[in-house]
VOTI-452624 format. One record per residue (C-alpha): x, y, z. Coordinates in steps of 0.5 Angstrom, whole numbers, plus 500, padded with zeros to 3 digits. Example, Ala and Ser with C-alpha at 12.3 -4.5 7.8 and 13.67 -1.06 7.14 Angstrom:
residues 2
c1 | c2 | c3
525 | 491 | 516
527 | 498 | 514
END
This chain:
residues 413
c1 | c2 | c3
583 | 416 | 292
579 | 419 | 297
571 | 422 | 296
574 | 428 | 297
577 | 429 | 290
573 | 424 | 286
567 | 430 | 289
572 | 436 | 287
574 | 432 | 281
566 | 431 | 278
563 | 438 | 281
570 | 442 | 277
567 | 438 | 270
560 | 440 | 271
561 | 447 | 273
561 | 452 | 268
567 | 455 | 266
570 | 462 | 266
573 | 461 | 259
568 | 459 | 255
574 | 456 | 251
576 | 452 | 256
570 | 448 | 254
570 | 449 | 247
577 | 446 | 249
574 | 440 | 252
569 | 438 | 249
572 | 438 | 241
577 | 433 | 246
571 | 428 | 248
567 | 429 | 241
575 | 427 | 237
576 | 421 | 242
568 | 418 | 241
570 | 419 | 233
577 | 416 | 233
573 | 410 | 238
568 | 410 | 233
571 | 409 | 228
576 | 404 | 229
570 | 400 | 232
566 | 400 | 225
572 | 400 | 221
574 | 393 | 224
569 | 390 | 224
568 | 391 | 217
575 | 389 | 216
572 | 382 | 219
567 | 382 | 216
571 | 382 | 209
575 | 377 | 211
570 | 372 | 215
566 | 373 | 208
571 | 371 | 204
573 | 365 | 207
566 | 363 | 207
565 | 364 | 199
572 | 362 | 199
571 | 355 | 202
564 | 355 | 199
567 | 355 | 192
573 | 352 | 192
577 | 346 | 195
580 | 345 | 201
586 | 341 | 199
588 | 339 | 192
593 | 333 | 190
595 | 334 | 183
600 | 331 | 178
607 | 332 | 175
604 | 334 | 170
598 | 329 | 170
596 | 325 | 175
595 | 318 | 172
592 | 313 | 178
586 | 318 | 180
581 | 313 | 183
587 | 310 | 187
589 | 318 | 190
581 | 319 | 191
581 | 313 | 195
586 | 314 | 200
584 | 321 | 201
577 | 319 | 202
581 | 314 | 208
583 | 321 | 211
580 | 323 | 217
575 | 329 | 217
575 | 328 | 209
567 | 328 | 207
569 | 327 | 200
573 | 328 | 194
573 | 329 | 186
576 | 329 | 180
577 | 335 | 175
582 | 338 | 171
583 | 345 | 170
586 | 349 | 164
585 | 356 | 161
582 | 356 | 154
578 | 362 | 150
570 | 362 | 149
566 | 365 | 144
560 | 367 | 142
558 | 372 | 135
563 | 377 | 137
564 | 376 | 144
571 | 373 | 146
572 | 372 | 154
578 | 368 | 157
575 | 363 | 162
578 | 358 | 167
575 | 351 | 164
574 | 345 | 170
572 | 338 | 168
569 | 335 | 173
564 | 329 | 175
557 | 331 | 176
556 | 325 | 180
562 | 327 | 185
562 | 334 | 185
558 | 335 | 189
561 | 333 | 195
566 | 338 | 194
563 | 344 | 191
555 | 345 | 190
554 | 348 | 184
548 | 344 | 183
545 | 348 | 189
546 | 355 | 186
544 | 353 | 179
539 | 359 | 176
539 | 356 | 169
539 | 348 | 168
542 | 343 | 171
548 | 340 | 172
547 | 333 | 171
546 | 336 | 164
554 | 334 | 163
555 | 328 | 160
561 | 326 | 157
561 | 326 | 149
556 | 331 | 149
560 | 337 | 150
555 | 341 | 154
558 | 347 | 158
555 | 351 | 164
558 | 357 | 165
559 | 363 | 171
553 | 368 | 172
558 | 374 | 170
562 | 370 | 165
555 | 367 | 161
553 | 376 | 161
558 | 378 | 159
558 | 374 | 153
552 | 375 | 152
549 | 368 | 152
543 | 364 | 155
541 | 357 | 156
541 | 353 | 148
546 | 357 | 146
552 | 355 | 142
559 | 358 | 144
567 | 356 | 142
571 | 353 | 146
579 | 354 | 144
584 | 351 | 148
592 | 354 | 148
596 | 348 | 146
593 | 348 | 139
595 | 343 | 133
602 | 344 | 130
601 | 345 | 122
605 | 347 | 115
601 | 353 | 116
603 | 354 | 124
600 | 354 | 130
592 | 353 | 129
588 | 352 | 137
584 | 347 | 138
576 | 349 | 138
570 | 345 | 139
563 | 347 | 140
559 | 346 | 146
552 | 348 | 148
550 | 353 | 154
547 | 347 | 158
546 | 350 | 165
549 | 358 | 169
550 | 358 | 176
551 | 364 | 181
555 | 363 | 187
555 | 370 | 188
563 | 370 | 188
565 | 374 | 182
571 | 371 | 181
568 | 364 | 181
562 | 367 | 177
566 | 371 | 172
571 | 366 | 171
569 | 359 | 172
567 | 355 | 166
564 | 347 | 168
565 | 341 | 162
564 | 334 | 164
571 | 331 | 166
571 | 326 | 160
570 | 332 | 155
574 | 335 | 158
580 | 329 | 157
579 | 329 | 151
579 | 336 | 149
586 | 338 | 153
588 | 330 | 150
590 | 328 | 156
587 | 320 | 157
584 | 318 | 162
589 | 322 | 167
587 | 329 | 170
589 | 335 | 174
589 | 332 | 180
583 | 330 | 187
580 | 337 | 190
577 | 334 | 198
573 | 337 | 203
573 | 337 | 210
568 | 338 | 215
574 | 344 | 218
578 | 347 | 213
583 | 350 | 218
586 | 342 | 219
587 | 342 | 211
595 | 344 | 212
595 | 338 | 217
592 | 333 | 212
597 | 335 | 207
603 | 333 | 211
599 | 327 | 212
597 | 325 | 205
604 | 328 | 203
608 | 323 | 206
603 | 317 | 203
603 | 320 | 196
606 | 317 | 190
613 | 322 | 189
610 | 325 | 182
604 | 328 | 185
604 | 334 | 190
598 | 336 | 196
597 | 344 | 196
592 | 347 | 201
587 | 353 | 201
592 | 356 | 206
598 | 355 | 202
594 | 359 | 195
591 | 364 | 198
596 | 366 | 204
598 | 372 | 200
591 | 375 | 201
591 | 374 | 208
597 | 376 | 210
595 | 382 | 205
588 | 383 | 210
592 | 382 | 216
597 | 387 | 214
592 | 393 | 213
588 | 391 | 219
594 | 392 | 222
595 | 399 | 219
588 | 401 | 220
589 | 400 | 227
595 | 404 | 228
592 | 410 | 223
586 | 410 | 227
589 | 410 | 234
592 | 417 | 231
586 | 419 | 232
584 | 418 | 239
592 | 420 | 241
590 | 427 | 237
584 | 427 | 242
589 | 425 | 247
593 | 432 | 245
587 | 436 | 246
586 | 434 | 253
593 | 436 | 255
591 | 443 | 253
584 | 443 | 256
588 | 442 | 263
593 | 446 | 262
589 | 452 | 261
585 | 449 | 266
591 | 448 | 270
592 | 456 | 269
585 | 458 | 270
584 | 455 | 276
590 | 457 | 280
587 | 461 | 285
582 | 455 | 288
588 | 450 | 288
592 | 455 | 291
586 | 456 | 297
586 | 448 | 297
592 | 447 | 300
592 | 453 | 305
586 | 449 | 308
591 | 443 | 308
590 | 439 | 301
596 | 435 | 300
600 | 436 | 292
597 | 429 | 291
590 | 431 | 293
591 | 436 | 287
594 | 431 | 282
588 | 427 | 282
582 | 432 | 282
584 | 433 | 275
586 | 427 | 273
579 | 425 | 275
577 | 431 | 271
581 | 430 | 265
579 | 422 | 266
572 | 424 | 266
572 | 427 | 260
576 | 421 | 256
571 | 416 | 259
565 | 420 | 256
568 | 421 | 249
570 | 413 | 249
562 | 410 | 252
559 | 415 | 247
564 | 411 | 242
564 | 405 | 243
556 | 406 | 244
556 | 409 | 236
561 | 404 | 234
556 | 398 | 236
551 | 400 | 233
554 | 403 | 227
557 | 396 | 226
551 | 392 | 227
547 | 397 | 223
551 | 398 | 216
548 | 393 | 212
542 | 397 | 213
546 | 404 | 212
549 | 402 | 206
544 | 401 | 201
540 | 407 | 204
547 | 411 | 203
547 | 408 | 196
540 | 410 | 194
541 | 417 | 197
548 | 419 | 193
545 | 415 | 186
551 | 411 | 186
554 | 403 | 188
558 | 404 | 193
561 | 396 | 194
562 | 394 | 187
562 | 387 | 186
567 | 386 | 181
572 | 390 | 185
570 | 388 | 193
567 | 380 | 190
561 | 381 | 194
555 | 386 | 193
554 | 389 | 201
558 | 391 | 205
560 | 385 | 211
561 | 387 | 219
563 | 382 | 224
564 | 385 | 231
569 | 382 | 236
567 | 385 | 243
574 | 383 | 245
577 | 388 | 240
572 | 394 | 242
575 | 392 | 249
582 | 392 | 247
579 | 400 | 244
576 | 402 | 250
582 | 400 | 254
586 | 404 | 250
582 | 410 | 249
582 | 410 | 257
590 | 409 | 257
590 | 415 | 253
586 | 419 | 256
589 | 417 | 264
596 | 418 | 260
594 | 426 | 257
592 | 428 | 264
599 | 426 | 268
602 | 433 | 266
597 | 437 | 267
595 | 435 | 274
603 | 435 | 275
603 | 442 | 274
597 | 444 | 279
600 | 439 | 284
606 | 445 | 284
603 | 451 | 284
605 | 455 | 289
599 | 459 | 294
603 | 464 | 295
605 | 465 | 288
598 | 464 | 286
595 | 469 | 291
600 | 474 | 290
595 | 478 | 285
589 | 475 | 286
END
């Protein structure tokens, strides 16, 4: 392209127009394209952002690969020490896990009963660490002390000292029917881990406790190990599968929780095409802004070509035109994108305050702000796209001016 038409191409975007809705035309394109970059920017990030927070509350409090028994494992110390073997593995601990019912007065909730180790646990779940009442070395076997998630603990109403009921499913078999088994337990400990699923469901008992009440002897649920990379778990597995004992079996995080990411990965790929929409919608508005252009300016195209200017000359004065509007629209949305998304964890809570509502509830979004991870690769990829677009948009428009005939154009003129 010559300096010629890049001259003629900017001098027609900075004129005023004859037809002042042309302009209205115009800028309504460039303004619906910095929204559609804007918000496929800012939406993005925020879908990244849910996904890197919840991996990062999910490893922090859960295992990142479990070997487990059919239906108990027996020689638990002997699986521990050949995970503890591993490469990678920076600790493992036993538990046992089952659903069971606690009350307390009038309150019953459902919970996910744990027995561990207090002396092992921590090496694959810091729950010692985010402890806000008591401790967790206050479980001791035969003392039947229980530590209960921060929601769970409100919901039921209960504090550290309190006495609650601990029924568990598979009761005693009597003349009179099925009576579940329940025993007494004493609040010792509420921790938060600010994972509503954890801290809404989870119950912690000691490991030997927890034996007992579920009758299962020395044995227990299974080993749950840590890695210093939760990413090499599903190589572990294959690993430790070919070494394990035929009645147990190795599940990983990315086994238990593929449903979720393929379900995040889903919309953010539906997101994404939804919101390009937008920007192809902006891209259509263009294509009438140059065609009324087109129209409008057929007498100075027509003079052009009689001083010499060739069909292709004219075909890029107005792609120059029309690209000068997409590239204004997309630079004014990947800059209000940017800041959006590195400035929305202080946009919520002001727009929280202001409408007098919870905007991200954690009981539904398992987290209390709203996370933003931005990926300068993907507002690359937007822009790109956005430009593509817009270059896509003026190819008819600058064809149809590259046609116009100056005899025809000059006949009323």
């Amino acid at each position: 392209m010559r300096h010629f038409e890049l001259m003629l191409g900017l001098r027609y975007t900075r004129a005023k127009r004859r037809n002042s809705f042309i302009s209205f035309i115009s800028l309504a394109s460039m303004l619906g394209i910095a929204l559609g970059v804007l918000a496929l920017i800012t939406v993005l990030s925020v879908v990244n952002g849910f996904q890197k927070e919840i991996r990062a509350k999910m490893f922090g409090t859960t295992a990142h690969l479990e070997v487990q028994g059919m239906p108990q494992l027996q020689d638990w110390p002997a699986v521990r020490t050949l995970a503890r073997q591993q490469p990678h593995v920076l600790g493992a601990a036993p538990y046992v896990e089952s659903q069971g019912l606690l009350s307390w007065e009038s309150n019953v909730k459902g919970a996910l009963i744990r027995g561990v180790d207090p002396a092992l646990e921590g090496q694959v779940v810091d729950f010692a660490g985010h402890m806000r009442q008591g401790r967790l070395d206050a479980l001791q076997g035969g003392a039947f002390n229980i530590v209960l998630g921060s929601q769970l603990a409100r919901e039921l109403g209960v504090y550290v000292g309190d006495k609650v009921v601990l029924m568990a499913p598979d009761g005693q078999v009597t003349p009179a029917g099925v009576i579940p088994r329940m025993k007494q337990f004493t609040v010792s400990g509420i921790f938060h881990m600010d994972y509503n699923i954890v801290d809404a469901n989870v119950a912690l008992i000691h490991l030997r406790d927890a034996q007992k009440l579920y009758r299962l002897g020395d044995a227990v649920s299974g080993v749950r190990v840590r890695l210093d990379d939760p990413d090499r778990a599903p190589t572990l597995r294959l690993q430790l599968l070919a070494q394990l004992p035929r009645d147990t079996y190795a599940t990983d995080w990315s086994l238990q929780n593929a449903s979720y990411f393929r379900a995040v990965q889903t919309e953010k790929v539906m997101l994404t095409i939804i919101l390009t929409l937008i920007i192809m919608v902006a891209a259509f508005n263009l294509v009438s802004t140059l065609v009324m252009l087109v129209t409008d300016k057929q007498a100075d195209i027509a003079i052009l070509r009689t001083l010499g200017a060739k069909p292709g000359s004219i075909l890029a004065i107005f792609i120059v035109q029309g690209m000068i509007t997409g590239l204004i629209g997309t630079a004014l949305g990947v800059v209000g994108g940017v800041a959006l998304s590195l400035n929305i964890d202080v946009l919520i809570p002001w727009l929280e305050r202001v409408l007098g509502m919870q905007l991200v509830p954690p009981e539904v979004y398992m987290m209390s702000t709203l996370p933003s991870d931005l990926h300068w690769n993907e507002v690359g990829w937007i822009a790109a796209i956005s430009l593509s677009l817009s270059f896509v948009a003026t190819l008819y428009p600058s064809w149809r001016a590259s046609r116009v005939q100056p005899a025809e154009a000059l006949r009323y003129e």
